[in-house]
N, C-alpha and C positions, 0 to 999 in steps of 0.2 A: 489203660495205662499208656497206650501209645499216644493218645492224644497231648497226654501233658507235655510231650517233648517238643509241641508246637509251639506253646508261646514261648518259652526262651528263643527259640531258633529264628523269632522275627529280630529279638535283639541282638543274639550273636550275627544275624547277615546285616543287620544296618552298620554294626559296627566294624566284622569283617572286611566290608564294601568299600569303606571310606578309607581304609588302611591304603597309603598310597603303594604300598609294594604288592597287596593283593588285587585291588581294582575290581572291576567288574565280571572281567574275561577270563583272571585267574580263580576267582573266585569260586567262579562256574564251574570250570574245571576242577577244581578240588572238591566241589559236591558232588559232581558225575563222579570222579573217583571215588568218594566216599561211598556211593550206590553201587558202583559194583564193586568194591573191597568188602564191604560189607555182604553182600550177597553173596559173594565166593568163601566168605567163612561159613554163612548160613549152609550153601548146599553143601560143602566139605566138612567140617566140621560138626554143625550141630544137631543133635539127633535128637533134643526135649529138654524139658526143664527148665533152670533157671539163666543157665548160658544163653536158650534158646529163643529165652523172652526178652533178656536183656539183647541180643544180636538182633532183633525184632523192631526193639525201641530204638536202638541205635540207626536200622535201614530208616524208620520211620522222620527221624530228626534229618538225614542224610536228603530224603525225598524234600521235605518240607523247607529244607535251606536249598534244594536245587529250583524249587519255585518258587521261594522269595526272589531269590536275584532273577533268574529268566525274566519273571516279571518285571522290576527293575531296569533286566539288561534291553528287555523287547520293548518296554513304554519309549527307549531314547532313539530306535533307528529312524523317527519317524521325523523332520521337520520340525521345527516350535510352531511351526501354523497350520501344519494338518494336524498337529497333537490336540489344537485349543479347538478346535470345528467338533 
């Protein structure tokens, strides 16, 4: 089940990204946030069940928009001519 939350979250970060008020930087930031907000319900909160699966799915999508942009954000520190070597 956690897998499925992967492919939407390639199109919600391409789309996120290009938002000029979110950009790259913030964007990051609002996935590392979402990783550990999410987390902090898991360990307080959830003790089994369907809450727990759903709080699961959710960290899952959270991860997976955190390494869309990373990647994104890291492919750009580099030069356009040590990027194309």
């Amino acid at each position: 089940m956690s897998c499925l939350g992967e492919i939407p979250v390639i199109f919600i970060a391409m789309i996120i990204v290009n938002i000029r008020i979110f950009g790259r930087k913030n964007s990051l930031f609002l996935s590392y946030f979402g990783v550990g907000l999410v987390g902090l319900l898991i360990a307080i909160i959830a003790k089994g069940g369907y809450f727990f699966a759903s709080m699961i799915f959710f960290l899952k999508m959270f991860i997976s928009f955190s390494f869309t942009v990373s990647y994104q954000f890291v492919s750009e520190l580099y030069p356009t001519y040590m990027r194309a070597s």
